[in-house]
C-alpha positions in Angstrom: -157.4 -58.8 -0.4 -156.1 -55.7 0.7 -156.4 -52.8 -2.4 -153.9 -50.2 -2.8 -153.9 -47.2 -5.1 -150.7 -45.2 -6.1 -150.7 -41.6 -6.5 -148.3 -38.9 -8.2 -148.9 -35.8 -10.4 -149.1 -37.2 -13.8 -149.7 -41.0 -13.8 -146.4 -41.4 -15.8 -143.4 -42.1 -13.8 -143.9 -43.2 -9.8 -147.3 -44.4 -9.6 -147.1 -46.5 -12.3 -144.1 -48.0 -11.4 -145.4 -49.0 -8.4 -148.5 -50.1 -9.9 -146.4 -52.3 -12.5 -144.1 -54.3 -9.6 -146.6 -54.6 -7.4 -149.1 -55.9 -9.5 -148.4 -59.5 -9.0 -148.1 -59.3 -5.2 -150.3 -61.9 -3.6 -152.4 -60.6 -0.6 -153.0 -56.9 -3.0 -154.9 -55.1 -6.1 -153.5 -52.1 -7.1 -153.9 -49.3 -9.2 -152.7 -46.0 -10.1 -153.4 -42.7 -10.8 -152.5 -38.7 -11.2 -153.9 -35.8 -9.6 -153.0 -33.0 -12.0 -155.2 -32.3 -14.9 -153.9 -34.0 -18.5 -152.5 -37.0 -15.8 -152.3 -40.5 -18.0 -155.3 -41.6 -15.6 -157.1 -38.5 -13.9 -158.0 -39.9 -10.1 -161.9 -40.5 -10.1 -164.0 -41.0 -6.7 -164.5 -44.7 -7.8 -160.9 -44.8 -7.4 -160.7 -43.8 -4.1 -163.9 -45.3 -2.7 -162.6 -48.7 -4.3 -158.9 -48.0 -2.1 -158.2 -49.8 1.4 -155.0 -47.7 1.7 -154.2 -44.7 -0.7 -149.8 -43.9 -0.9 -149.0 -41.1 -2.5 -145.8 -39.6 -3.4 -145.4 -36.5 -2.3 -146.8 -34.2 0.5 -148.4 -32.1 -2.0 -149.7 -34.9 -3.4 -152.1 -35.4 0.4 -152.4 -31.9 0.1 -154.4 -32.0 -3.4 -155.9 -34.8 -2.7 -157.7 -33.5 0.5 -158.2 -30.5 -1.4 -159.8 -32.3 -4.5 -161.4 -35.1 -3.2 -162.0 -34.5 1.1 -166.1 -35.3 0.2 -164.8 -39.3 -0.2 -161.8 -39.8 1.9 -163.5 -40.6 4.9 -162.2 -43.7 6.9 -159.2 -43.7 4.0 -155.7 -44.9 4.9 -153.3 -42.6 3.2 -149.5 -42.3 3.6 -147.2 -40.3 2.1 -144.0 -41.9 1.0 -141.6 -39.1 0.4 -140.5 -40.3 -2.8 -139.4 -36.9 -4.9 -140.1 -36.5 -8.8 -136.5 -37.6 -9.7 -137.3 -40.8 -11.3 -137.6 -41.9 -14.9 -140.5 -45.1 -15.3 -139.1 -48.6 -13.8 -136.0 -46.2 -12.9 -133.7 -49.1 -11.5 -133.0 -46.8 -8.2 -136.8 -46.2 -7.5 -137.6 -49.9 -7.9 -135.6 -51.0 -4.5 -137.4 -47.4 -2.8 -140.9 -48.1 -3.8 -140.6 -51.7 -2.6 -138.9 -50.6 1.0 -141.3 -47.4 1.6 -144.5 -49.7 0.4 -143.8 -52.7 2.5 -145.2 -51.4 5.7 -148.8 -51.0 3.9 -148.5 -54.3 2.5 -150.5 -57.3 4.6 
């Protein structure tokens, strides 16, 4: 079971998205969470040390999260998937994105 965690800024819009459609993909866990302080779920080291493969939204998004957690990203899979903050939650135009940009992590 390969375990994926989904990262964006505040835990409100992308990652949980992907989080929700995902959620029921055979082969995968997954979970979600935000890197910016006040996110819905704050990213915590169990988080990351539970992760096979970490996708994140944004290139700012590797950036904080190198700069916040480098001390437990070693051996870590992470991708960025270039997916901008211009969707609402379950958005019906980032559905179709997450699933083609996420499929090359998938097993």
């Amino acid at each position: 079971m390969r375990k994926i965690l989904f990262l964006c800024s505040q835990n409100k819009l992308r990652s949980p998205t992907a989080e929700t459609i995902f959620s029921e993909t055979p082969g995968i866990e997954v979970d979600s969470a935000g890197l910016n302080n006040g996110a819905v779920v704050l990213l915590s080291d169990e988080q990351i040390e539970w992760a096979d493969v970490i996708l994140v939204m944004e290139k700012i998004h590797r950036d904080r999260l190198n700069r916040k957690f480098g001390h437990c990203l070693a051996g870590k899979r992470i991708a960025v998937l270039n997916i901008p903050d211009d969707y609402e939650y379950m958005d019906e135009d980032l559905i179709p994105l997450l699933r083609s940009r996420c499929q090359p992590y998938f097993p």
